[in-house]
N, C-alpha and C positions, 0 to 999 in steps of 0.2 A: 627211468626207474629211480626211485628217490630210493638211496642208503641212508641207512642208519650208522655204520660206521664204513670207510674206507679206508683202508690201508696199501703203500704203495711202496715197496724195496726199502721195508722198514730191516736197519741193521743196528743191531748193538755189541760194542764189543766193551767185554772188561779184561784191560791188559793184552794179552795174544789170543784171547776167546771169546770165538764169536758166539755170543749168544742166541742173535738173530740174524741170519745170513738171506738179505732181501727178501724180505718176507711180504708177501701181498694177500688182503682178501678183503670181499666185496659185501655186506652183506646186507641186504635187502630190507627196509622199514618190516615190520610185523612178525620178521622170522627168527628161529631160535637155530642157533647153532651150539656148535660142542667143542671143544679142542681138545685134541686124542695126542698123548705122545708120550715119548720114555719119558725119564728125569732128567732135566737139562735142555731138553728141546725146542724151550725159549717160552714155554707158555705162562709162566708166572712172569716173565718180561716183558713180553707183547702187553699185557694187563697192567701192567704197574706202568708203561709207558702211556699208555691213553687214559688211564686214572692219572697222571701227571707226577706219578713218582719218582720216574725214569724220566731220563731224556733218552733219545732216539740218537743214536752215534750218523748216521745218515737215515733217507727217508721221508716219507712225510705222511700223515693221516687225516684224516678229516672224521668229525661227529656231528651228524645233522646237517651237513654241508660244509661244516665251519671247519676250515683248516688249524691244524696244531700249530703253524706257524702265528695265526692271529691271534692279538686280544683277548677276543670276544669267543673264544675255546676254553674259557674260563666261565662263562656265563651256561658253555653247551655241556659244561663234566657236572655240573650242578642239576642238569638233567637226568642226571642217570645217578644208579645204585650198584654197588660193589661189594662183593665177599670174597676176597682173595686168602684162601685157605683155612681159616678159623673164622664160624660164625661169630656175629656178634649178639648174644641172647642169653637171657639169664636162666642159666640151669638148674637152678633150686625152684623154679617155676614151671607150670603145663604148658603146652603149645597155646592155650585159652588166654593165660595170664604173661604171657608174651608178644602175643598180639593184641591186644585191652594196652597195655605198655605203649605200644607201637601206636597205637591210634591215638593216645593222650600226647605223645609226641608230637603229631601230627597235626595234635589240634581237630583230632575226628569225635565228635559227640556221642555216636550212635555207635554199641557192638553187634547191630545187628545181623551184619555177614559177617563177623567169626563163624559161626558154625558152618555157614556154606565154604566158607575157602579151606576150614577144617577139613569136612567132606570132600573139598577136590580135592585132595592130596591123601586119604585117606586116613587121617586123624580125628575123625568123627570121633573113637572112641580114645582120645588119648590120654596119657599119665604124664609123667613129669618128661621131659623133654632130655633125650638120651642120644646118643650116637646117630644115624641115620635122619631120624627126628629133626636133628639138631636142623641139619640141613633144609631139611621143607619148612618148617618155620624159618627160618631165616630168609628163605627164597621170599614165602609170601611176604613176610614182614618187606623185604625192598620192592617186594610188587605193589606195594601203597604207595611208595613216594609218588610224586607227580612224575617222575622223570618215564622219557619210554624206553632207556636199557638201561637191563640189568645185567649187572655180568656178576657172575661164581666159576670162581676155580677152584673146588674141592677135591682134596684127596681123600683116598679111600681109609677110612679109620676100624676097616673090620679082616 
């Protein structure tokens, strides 16, 4: 089975707290997972460490098969897109004129599926881009890059 990410008794501590106490998960090309926990439970760590924010106090992970020890895990974090607790999108803007944003970025010519990725996510009829909002625009907008994960770790702002 080909992973998209692997993680294997990833720990991190700061000072006498463990943030991440051997932490493992597998998880499979194509599939979406979640990370459920209190505050402090490691999951904006676990994140920041495979974005390459963090170092791993022991451990080790792989992206695409590429271990965090090599290289060339610098080449596979370019593959992927990240929203680690505040999206990044302009709120004086619609979900419309954020992704139009996003695809000039991109270097995409054509807005012809904004409306359809609008409609998946239920934005068909949308306004300026608010709370909740913020989030599913933001998701799509990293669903354009080339890369194949995405990770968001959003908190709940309601």
């Amino acid at each position: 089975m080909d992973y998209i990410l692997k993680a294997e008794n990833l720990t991190k501590i700061y000072g006498h707290h463990k943030a991440l106490d051997n932490f493992s998960i597998h998880i499979p090309q194509g599939s979406t997972y979640g990370l459920v926990g209190k505050n402090g439970a490691g999951k904006t760590t676990l994140l920041r460490i495979i974005c390459g924010l963090q170092e791993a106090t022991s451990g080790d992970y792989s992206l695409y098969g590429i271990s965090s020890r090599k290289h060339e895990i610098l080449n596979a974090r370019k593959e992927m897109g990240a929203v680690i607790e505040t999206p990044a999108i302009y709120l004086d803007m619609s979900a419309t004129g954020n992704l139009k944003e996003q695809y000039r970025v991109l270097g995409l010519r054509s807005f012809d599926t904004i409306p359809q990725l609008l409609k998946m996510v239920g934005l068909e009829d949308e306004a300026m881009v608010t709370g909740t909002v913020a989030f599913k625009v933001s998701l799509l907008a990293q669903s354009l890059s080339p890369g194949l994960l995405t990770i968001m770790l959003l908190y709940s702002i309601i």
